[in-house]
C-alpha positions as CSV (number, residue, x, y, z in Angstrom):
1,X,81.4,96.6,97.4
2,X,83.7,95.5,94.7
3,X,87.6,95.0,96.0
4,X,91.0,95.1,93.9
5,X,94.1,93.4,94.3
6,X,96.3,96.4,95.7
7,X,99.7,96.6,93.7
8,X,102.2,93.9,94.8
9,X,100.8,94.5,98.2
10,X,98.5,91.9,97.7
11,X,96.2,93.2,99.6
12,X,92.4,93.2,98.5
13,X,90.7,96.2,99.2
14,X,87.7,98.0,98.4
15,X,87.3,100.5,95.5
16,X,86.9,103.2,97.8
17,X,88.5,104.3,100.9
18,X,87.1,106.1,103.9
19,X,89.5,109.3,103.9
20,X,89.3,110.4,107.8
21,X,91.2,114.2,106.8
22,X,90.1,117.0,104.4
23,X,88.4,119.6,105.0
24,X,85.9,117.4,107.6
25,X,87.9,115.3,109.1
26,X,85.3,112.5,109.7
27,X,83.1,115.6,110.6
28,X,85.1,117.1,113.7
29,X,86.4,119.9,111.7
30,X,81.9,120.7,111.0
31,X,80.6,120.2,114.1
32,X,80.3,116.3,114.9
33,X,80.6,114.8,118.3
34,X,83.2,111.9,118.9
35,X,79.7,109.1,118.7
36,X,78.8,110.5,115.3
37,X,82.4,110.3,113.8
38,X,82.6,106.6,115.0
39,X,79.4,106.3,113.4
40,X,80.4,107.4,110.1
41,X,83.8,104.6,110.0
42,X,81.0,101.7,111.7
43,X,78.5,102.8,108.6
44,X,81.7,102.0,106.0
45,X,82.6,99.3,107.5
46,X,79.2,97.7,106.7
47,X,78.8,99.4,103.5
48,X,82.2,96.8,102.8
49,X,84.7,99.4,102.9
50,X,87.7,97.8,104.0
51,X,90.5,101.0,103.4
52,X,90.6,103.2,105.9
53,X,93.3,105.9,105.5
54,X,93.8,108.7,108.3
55,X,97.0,110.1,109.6
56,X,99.0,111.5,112.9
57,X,98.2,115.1,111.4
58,X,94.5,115.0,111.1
59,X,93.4,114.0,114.5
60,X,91.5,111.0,113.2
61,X,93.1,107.9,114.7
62,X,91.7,107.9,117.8
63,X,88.4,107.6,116.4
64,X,89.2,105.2,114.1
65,X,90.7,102.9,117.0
66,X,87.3,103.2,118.7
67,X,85.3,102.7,115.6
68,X,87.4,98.9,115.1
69,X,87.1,97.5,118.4
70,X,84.5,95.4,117.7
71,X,86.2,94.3,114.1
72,X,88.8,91.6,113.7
73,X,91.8,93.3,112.4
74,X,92.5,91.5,109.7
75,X,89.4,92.8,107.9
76,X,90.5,96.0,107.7
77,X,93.4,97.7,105.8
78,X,94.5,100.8,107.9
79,X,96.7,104.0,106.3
80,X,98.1,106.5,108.5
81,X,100.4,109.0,107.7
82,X,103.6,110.9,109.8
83,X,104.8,114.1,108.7
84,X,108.2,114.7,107.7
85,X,108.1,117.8,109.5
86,X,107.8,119.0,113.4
87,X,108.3,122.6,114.7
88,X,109.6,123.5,110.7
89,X,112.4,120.4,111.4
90,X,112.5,117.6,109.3
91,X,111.9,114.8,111.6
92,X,114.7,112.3,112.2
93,X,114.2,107.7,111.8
94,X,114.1,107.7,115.4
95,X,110.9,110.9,115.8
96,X,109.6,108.6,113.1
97,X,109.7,105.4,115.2
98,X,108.1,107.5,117.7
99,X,105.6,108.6,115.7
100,X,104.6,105.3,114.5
101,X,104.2,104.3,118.1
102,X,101.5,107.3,118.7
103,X,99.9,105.8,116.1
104,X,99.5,102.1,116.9
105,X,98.2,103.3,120.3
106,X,95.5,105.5,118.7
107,X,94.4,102.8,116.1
108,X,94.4,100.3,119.3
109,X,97.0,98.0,117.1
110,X,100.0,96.4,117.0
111,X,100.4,96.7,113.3
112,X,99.4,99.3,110.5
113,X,98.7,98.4,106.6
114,X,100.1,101.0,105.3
115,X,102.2,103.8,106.7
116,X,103.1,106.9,104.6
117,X,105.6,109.2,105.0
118,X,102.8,112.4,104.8
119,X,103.1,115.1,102.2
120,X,106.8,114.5,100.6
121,X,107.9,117.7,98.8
122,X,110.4,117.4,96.0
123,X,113.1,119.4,98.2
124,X,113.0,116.8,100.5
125,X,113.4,113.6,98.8
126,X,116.9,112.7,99.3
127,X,117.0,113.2,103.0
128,X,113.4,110.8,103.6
129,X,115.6,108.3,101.6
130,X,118.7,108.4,103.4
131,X,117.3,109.2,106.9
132,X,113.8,107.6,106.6
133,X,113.2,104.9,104.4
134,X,115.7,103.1,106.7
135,X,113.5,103.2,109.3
136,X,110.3,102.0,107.9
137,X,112.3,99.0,106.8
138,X,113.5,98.3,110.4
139,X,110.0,99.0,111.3
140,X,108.8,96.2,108.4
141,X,111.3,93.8,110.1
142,X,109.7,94.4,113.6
143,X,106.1,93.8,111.8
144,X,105.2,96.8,112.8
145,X,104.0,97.8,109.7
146,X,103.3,95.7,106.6
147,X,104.1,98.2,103.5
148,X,105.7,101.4,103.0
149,X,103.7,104.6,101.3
150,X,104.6,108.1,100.3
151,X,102.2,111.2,99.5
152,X,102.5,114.1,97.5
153,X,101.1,117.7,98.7
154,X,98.7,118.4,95.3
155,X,98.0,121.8,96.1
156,X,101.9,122.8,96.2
157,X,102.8,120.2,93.4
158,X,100.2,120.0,90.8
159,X,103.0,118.9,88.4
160,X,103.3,115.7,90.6
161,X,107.4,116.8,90.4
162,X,108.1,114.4,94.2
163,X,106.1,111.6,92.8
164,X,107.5,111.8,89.5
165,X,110.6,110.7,91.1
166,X,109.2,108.2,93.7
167,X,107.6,105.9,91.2
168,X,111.0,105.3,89.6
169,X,112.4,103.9,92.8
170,X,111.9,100.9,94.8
171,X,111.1,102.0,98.5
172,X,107.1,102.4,97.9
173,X,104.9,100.2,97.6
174,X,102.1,102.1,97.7
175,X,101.6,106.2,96.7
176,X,99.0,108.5,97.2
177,X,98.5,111.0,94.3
178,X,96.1,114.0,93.9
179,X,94.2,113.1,90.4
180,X,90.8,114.8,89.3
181,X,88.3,115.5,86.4
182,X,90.5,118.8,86.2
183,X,94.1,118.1,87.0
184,X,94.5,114.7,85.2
185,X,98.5,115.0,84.5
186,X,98.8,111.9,86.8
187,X,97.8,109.4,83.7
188,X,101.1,110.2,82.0
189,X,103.7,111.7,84.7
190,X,102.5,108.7,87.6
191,X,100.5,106.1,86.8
192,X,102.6,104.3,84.4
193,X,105.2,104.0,86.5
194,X,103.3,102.6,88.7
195,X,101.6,100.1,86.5
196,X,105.2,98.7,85.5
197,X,106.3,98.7,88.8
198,X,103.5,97.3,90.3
199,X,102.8,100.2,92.9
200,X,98.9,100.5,94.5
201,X,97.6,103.9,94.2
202,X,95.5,105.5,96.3
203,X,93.4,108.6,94.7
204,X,93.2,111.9,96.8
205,X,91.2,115.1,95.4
206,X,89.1,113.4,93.4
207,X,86.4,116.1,94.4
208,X,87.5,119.1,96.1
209,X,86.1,122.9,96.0
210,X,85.8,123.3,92.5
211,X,83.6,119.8,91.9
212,X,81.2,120.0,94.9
213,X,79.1,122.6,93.4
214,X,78.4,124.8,89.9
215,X,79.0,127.8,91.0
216,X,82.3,127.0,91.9
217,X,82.7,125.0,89.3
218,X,81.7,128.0,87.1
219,X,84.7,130.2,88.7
220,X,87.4,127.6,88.4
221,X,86.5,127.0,84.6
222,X,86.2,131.2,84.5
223,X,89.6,130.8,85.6
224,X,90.8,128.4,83.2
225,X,89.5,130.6,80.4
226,X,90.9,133.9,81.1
227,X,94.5,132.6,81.3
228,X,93.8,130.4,77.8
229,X,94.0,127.2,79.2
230,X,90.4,126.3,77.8
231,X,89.8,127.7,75.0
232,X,85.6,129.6,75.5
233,X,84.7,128.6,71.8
234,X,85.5,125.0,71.9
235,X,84.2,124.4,75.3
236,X,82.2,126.8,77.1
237,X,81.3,126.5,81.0
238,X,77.5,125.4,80.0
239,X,79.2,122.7,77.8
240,X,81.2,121.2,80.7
241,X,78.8,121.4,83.3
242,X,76.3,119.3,80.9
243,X,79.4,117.1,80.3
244,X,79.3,116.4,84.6
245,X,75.3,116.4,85.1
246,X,72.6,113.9,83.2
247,X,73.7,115.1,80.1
248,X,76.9,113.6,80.6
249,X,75.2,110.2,82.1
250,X,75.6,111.3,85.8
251,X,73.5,111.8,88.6
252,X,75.5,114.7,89.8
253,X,78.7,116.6,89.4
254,X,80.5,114.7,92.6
255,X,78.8,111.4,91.1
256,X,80.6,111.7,87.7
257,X,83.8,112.8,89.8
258,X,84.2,109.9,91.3
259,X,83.1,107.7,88.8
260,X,85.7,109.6,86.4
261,X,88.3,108.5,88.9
262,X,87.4,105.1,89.9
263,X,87.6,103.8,86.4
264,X,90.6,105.9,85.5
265,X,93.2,102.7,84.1
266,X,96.1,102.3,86.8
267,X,93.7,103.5,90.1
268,X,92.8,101.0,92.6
269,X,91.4,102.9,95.9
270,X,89.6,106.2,95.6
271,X,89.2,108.1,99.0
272,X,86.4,109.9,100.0
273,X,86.2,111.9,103.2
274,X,83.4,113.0,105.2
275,X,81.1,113.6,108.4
276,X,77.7,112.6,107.1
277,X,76.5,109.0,106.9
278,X,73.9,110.5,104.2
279,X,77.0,111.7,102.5
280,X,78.9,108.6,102.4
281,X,75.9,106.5,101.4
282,X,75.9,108.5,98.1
283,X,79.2,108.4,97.7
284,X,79.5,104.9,97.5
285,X,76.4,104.4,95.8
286,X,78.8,106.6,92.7
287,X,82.0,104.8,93.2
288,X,79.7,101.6,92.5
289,X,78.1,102.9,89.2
290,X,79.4,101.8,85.8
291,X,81.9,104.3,84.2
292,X,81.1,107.1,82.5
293,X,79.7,106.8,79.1
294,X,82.8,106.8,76.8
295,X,82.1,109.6,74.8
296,X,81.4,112.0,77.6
297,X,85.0,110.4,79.2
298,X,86.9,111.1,76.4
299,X,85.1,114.4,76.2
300,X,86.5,115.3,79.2
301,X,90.1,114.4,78.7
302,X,89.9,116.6,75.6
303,X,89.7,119.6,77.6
304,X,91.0,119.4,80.5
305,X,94.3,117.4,78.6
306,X,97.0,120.5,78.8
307,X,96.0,121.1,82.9
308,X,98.2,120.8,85.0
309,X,98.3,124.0,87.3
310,X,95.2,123.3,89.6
311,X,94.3,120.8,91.9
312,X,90.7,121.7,92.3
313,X,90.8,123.3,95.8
């Protein structure tokens, strides 16, 4: 595994994460029994993968907690996550505390890595500042948890509008942004804020529906083309699957996905979520490949350059 230094966290994690949400959910949301879920976090743990993200919402730390008993703690960066919303309320600092407290007891810790406030939306902004951000730093001062995080909701804000303004102040030290071979508006509205401020970022979406086979690859790019976002004569939908199979220098369409993303300037983690040992094995084996040929990178940016409406799903 190869590690980076994690924004002026300091921490030194691995190029990819273990996501435990998404559409698996370390495989409880397809089918996996509690065993084979621990199995899948044991399996990245010895695969080197030290950045473990889950979250309150997904279900996932419980499993996580029984997956680390037998690690020493300090080996392992966790990120979890606490909504700022509960029964369509925005949560007060003190429901946050709270939450927080679920969450050590689930992880089986005293501290957490990172903790996030979970899928910011730009309406809300002001009031997590005022009402939360207070919090976390009391919960800082307790040692309760080491660094502050924030993450967008991609599908709702493709634009990156709530990050946009997070990067430009000084509460975060770490952000989560949804950045893909199709949606690459981060590289401009994000990351270099985040570069001059010193901010770790954490890559969600780097393959969702539209990158995890051609066929819907084929209808998102169909898509693309019939509101003249693409233009079909410059770049037809044979031309940029080639682009994201061998032709391209990839193994597959989720392997030059990730590797796109990985090597993207200003990234440091890159999650990947799933149920399947198999699955993760192959990820990692991607995230651990060279970049992308240049000419088929810059390819890439070339067309998908003026996107900014989709975030893949």
């Amino acid at each position: 595994m190869d590690y980076i230094r994690l924004g002026r966290t300091e921490l030194k994690a691995s190029v990819m994460g273990l996501g435990c949400g998404g559409h698996s959910r370390l495989g409880q949301a397809t089918g996996n029994t509690e065993q084979q879920s621990i199995a899948v976090v044991k399996r990245a743990l010895d695969l080197g993968i030290n950045f473990i993200d889950t979250a309150e919402g997904y279900r996932t730390e419980p499993i996580v907690g029984k997956a680390l008993t037998a690690t020493q703690r300090e080996q392992v960066i966790l990120s979890t996550k606490k909504s700022l919303r509960e029964d369509d309320h925005l949560i007060t600092g003190t429901q946050l505390k709270e939450g927080l407290e679920r969450s050590l007891a689930n992880l089986k810790t005293d501290y957490v890595d990172v903790y996030h406030l979970h899928g910011l939306q730009t309406e809300d902004y002001d009031y997590a500042c005022s009402e939360l951000v207070p919090a976390l730093t009391q919960l800082q001062e307790q040692g309760k948890i080491r660094f502050t995080g924030v993450t967008e909701v991609f599908g709702r804000d493709p634009q990156h509008a709530m990050l946009t303004r997070a990067v430009k102040d000084n509460y975060w030290d770490v952000i989560m942004v949804g950045f893909n071979v199709l949606n690459q508006s981060a590289r401009d509205r994000v990351l270099p804020w985040t570069r001059a401020n010193d901010i770790g970022v954490l890559i969600m979406f780097a393959v969702r529906r539209a990158l995890r086979s051609a066929e819907n690859l084929r209808e998102m790019i169909a898509d693309l083309h019939s509101q003249g976002l693409i233009d079909p004569d410059k770049y037809s939908t044979a031309d940029i699957e080639a682009l994201l199979g061998p032709a391209g220098g990839a193994e597959s369409m989720q392997d030059a996905a990730y590797r796109f993303c990985r090597y993207e300037p200003g990234v440091h983690v890159t999650l990947s979520g799933t149920g399947s040992i198999e699955h993760l094995e192959a990820n990692y084996n991607s995230l651990l490949r060279p970049p992308l040929p240049a000419d088929t990178t810059h390819a890439l940016q070339t067309i998908f350059a003026d996107i900014d409406s989709v975030s893949g799903n």
